[in-house]
N, C-alpha and C positions, 0 to 999 in steps of 0.2 A: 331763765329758761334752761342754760346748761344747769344750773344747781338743781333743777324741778329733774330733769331728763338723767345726770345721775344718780338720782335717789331714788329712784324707779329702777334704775338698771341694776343698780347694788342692791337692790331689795327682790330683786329675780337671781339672786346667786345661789346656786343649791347645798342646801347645808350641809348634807354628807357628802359633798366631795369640795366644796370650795372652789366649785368653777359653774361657769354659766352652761345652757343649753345655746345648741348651735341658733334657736329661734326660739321666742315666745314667745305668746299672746297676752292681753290683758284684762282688766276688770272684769267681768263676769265669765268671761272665754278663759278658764284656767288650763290653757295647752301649752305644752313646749317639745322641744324635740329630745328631749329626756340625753340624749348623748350628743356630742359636741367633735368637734376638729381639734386639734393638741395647739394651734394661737387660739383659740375663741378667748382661754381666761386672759390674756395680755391685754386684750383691746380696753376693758373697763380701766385697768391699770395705767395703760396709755393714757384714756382719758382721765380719769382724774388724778395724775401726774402733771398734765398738759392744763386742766383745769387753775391747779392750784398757783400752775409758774405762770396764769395770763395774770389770776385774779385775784391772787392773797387772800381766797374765801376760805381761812383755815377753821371757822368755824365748822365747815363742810361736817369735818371728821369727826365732830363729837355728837351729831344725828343719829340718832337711835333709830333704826328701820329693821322689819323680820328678815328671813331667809324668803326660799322657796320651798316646799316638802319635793324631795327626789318623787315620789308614788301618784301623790292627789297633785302635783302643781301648785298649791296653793300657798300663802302665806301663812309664815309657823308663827307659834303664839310667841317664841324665844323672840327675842331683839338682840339686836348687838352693835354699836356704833359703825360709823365709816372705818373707821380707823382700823378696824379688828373683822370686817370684812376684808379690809384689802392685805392684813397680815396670814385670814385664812385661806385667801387667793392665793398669795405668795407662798405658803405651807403645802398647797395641791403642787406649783411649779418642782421646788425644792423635792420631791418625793420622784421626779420625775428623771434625775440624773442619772445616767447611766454608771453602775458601780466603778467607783477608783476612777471618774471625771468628774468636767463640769457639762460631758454635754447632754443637753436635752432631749430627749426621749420622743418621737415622732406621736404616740400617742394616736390617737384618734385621725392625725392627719395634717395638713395647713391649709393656706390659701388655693393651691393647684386642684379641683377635684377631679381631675384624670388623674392624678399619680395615687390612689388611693392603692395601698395593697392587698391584693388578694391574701395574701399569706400573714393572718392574724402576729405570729410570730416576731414580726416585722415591726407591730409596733411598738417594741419594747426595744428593740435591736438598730433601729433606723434612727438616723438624725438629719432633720433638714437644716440645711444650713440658713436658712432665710427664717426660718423658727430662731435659730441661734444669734443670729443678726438682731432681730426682734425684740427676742430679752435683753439682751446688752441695752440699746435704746433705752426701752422701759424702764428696766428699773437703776441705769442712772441719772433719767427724771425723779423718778422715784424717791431715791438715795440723797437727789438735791433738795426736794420741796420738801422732804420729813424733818429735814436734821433739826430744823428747830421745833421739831413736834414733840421726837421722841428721837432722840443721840443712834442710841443701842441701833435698835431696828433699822436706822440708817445706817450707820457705820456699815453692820452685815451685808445690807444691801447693795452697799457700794463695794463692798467686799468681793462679793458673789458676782456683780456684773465685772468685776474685771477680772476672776476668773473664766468666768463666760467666754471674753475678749479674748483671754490667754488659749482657751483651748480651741476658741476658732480659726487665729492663725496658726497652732501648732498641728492642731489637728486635723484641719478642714480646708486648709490652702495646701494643694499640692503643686510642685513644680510651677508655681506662680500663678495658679489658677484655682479659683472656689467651684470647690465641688457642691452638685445638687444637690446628694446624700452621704453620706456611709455610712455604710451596715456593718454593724460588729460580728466577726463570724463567729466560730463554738469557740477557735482556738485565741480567741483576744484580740486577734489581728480586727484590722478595718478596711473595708473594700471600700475602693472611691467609684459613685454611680454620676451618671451626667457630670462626667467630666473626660478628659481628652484622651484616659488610660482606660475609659469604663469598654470593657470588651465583650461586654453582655447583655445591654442595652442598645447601643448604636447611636444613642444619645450623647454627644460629646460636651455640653453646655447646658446651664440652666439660669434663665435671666435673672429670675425673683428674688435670688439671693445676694446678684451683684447691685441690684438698684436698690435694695434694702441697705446694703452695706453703705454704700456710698450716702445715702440719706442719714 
């Protein structure tokens, strides 16, 4: 049942951008919510990282399944293995770093949907730190259950999450306290939001990102 329920999920990944819609419908119902929150693409990764360390079904990744078409919803005539789904996954995240870090780009949004921002701007400039939590996780599950798949593309990715790691404690714990956001301003600097200096919010704390961490 988990192997039936990821090959339907990684077969709903939209081909021109290498991440999933926030929702979407099935067999005949070809709808989805065409745009997504910036965790939506982790979760398949999560799961079939979580998959592969219950079940040793590494056969998983050499399933050939379509895309999704961005436009019509539907399945493209292209295929492409698991494998090469989840490197195009991981190819949307990687595009997503903010210049000269590792940290992750707010995107479309996370788990909170009050904190959505009005100011489009924002999401190129915003980092949640519970996004940032998030990836670290992922992919060194990720990083663990590939290496005997394919070296390279593990190596990287164990590369990459412990840069992740590196720039969440340098950058995103202040004064011994994890901030809910920063925002890169024009001049490079980073303002810390929902945290105990944040003097523009009134928001001193943000939980999602301490219970992800500790997890």
């Amino acid at each position: 049942l988990a192997r039936s329920t990821l090959l339907t999920v990684f077969s709903h990944q939209i081909l021109e951008t290498g991440e999933w819609p926030q929702w979407f419908m099935f067999d005949r119902y070809p709808y989805n919510a065409g745009e997504c929150h910036g965790d939506v693409v982790f979760w398949p990764l999560k799961c079939i990282g979580d998959y592969l360390y219950e079940s040793g079904d590494y056969s998983i990744l050499d399933e050939k399944i379509p895309y999704t078409g961005l436009e019509d919803g539907r399945a493209t005539l292209e295929t492409a293995t698991v494998l090469e789904h989840i490197k195009k996954a991981y190819g949307s995240i990687e595009k997503r770093f903010l210049d000269g870090t590792y940290l992750i780009s707010y995107a479309g949004g996370d788990w909170d949907d009050t904190l959505q921002p009005a100011d489009e701007s924002m999401k190129e400039r915003l980092v949640s730190s519970w996004t940032q939590a998030l990836a670290y996780q992922v992919l060194t599950r990720l990083s663990e259950t590939l290496r005997s798949v394919d070296e390279a593309f593990s190596g990287h990715l164990g590369n990459i999450a412990k840069q992740i790691k590196k720039a969440f404690d340098d950058m995103l714990v202040k004064d011994g306290v994890i901030a809910g956001f920063v925002c890169r301003e024009d001049d490079g600097s980073f303002k810390y939001m929902l945290h105990p200096s944040d003097d523009s919010t009134s928001i001193h704390y943000r939980l999602l990102p301490m219970t992800r961490s500790i997890i």
